[in-house]
C-alpha positions in Angstrom: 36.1 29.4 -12.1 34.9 30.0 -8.5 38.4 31.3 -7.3 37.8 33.9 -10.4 35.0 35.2 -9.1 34.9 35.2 -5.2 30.9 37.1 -5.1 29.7 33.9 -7.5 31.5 31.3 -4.9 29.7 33.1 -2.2 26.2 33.0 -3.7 26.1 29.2 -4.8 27.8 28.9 -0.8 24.6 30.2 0.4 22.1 28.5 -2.7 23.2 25.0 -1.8 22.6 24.5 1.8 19.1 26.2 1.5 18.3 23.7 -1.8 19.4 20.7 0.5 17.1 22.0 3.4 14.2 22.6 1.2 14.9 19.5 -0.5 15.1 17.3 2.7 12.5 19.2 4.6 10.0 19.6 2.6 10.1 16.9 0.0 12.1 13.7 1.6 11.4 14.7 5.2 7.1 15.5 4.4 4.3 14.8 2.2 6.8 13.0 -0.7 8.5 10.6 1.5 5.3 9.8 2.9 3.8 8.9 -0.5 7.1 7.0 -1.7 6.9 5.0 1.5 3.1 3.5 0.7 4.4 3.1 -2.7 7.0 0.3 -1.5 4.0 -0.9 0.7 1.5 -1.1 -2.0 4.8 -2.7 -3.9 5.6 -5.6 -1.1 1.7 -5.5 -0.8 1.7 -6.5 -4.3 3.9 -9.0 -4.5 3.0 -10.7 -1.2 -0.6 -11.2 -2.2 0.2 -12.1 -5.7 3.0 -15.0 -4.3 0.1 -16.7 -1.9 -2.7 -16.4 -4.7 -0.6 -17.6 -7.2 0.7 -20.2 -5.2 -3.3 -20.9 -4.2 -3.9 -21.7 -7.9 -1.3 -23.8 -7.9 -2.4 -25.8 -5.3 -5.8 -26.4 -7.0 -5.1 -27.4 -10.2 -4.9 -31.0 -11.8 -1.9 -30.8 -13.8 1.1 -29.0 -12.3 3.4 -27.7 -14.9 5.7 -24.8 -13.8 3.7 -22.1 -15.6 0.8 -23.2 -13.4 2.2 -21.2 -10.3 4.4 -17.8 -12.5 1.7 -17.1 -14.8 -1.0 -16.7 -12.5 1.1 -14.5 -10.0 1.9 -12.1 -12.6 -1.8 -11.7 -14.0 -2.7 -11.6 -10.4 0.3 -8.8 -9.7 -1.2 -6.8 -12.7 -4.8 -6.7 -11.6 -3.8 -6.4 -7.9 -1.2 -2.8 -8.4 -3.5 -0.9 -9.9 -6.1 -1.7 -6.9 -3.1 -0.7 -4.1 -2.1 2.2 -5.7 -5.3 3.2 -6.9 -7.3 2.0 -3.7 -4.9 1.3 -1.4 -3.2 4.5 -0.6 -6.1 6.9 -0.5 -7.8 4.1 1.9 -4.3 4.2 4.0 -5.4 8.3 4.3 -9.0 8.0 4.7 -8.5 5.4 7.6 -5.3 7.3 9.4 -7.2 9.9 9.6 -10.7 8.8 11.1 -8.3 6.4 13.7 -6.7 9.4 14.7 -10.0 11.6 15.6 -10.8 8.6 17.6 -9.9 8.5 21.4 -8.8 4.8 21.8 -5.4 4.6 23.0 -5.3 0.7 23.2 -3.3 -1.0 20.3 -5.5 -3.7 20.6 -8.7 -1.8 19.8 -6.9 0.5 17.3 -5.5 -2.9 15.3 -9.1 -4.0 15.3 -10.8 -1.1 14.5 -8.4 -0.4 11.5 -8.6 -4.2 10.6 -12.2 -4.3 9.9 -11.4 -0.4 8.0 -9.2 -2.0 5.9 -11.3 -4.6 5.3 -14.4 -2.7 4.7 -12.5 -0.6 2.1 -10.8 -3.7 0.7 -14.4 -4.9 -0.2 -15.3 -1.4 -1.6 -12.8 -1.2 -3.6 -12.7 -4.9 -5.0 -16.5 -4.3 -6.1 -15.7 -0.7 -7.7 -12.8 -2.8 -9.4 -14.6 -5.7 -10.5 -17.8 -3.6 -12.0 -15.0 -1.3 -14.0 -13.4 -4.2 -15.4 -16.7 -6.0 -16.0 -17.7 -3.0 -17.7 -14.2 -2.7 -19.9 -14.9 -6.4 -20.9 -18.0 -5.6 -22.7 -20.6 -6.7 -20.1 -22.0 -6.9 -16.3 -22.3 -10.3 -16.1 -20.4 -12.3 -13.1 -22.0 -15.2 -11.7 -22.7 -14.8 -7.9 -20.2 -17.2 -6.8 -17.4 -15.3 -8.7 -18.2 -11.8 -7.6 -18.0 -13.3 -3.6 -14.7 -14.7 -4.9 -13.5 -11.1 -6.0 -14.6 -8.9 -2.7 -12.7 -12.0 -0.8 -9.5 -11.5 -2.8 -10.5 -7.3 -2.2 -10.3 -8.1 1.6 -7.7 -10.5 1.7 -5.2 -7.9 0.0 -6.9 -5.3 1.7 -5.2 -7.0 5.0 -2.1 -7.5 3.5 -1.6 -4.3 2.9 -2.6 -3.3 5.9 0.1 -5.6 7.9 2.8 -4.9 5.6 2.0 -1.4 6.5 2.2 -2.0 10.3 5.3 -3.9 9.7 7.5 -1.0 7.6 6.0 1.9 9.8 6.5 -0.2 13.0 3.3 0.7 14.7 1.1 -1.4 17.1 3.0 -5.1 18.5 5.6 -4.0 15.7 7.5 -0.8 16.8 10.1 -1.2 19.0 10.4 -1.0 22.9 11.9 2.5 23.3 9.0 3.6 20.8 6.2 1.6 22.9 7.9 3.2 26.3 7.2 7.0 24.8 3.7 6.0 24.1 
């Protein structure tokens, strides 16, 4: 077909390579690979903190029957991926973003200022979570005891998401020795 028509050969010549820099520039290489890289963190996120607090349950119950441990991690997994994605990556902005008007250069003091960020938010966003779902359940009623119990579980996936994050982007202790020596 092409060797038919030597002009139409010529113009998808010249289309392609500007489609594959446009794609890989401004999609994979910006913005869009940004976003699908929070997505797997709020993924692993996920799954981590559904593994320990399923595997928490587990531990306290009487009766230990293989259900005890699965069935809890996945109700956990389905309350907790909304919160990530919902909470967790416009918190991963909102904190990148006031860390990087700050002029602290130590790793230490940045891990611990965007430790207690994350947790902060993590709380924030567990209460916002636990009144909507109080409210989709017909009523605001949560004894005291349990609400403390959900801003803990806020804060405590708050910081996982927070380390997994430091772990795949390989910031702070994590990133590598030619990356700390540019620093």
């Amino acid at each position: 077909m092409f060797n038919e028509y030597p002009e139409g050969q010529k113009f998808w010549n010249s289309i392609i390579p500007l489609f594959n820099q446009h794609l890989t520039k401004n999609l994979l290489g910006g913005k869009m690979m940004k976003f699908i890289k929070l997505m797997i963190i709020a993924l692993l996120s996920t799954i981590i903190f559904s593994i320990v607090m399923g595997g928490m349950n587990y531990i306290t119950m009487v009766s230990k029957s293989p259900e005890g441990f699965i069935v809890p991690m996945i109700f956990f997994g389905m309350y907790a991926a909304p919160a990530y994605v919902l909470g967790g990556i416009p918190s991963y902005f909102f904190i990148e973003k006031i860390c990087s008007k700050m002029k602290v250069t130590s790793y230490i003091s940045v891990y611990f200022t965007k430790l207690f960020l994350y947790g902060l938010a993590g709380i924030v966003i567990s209460f916002i979570f636990t009144l909507l779902l109080t409210a989709i359940e017909g009523g605001f009623f949560l004894l005291p005891n349990e609400f403390v119990a959900y801003l803990f579980c806020g804060f405590i996936a708050a910081l996982t998401f927070y380390h997994v994050a430091l772990v795949l982007n390989q910031e702070g202790p994590f990133a590598p020795k030619d990356k700390k020596e540019k620093e």
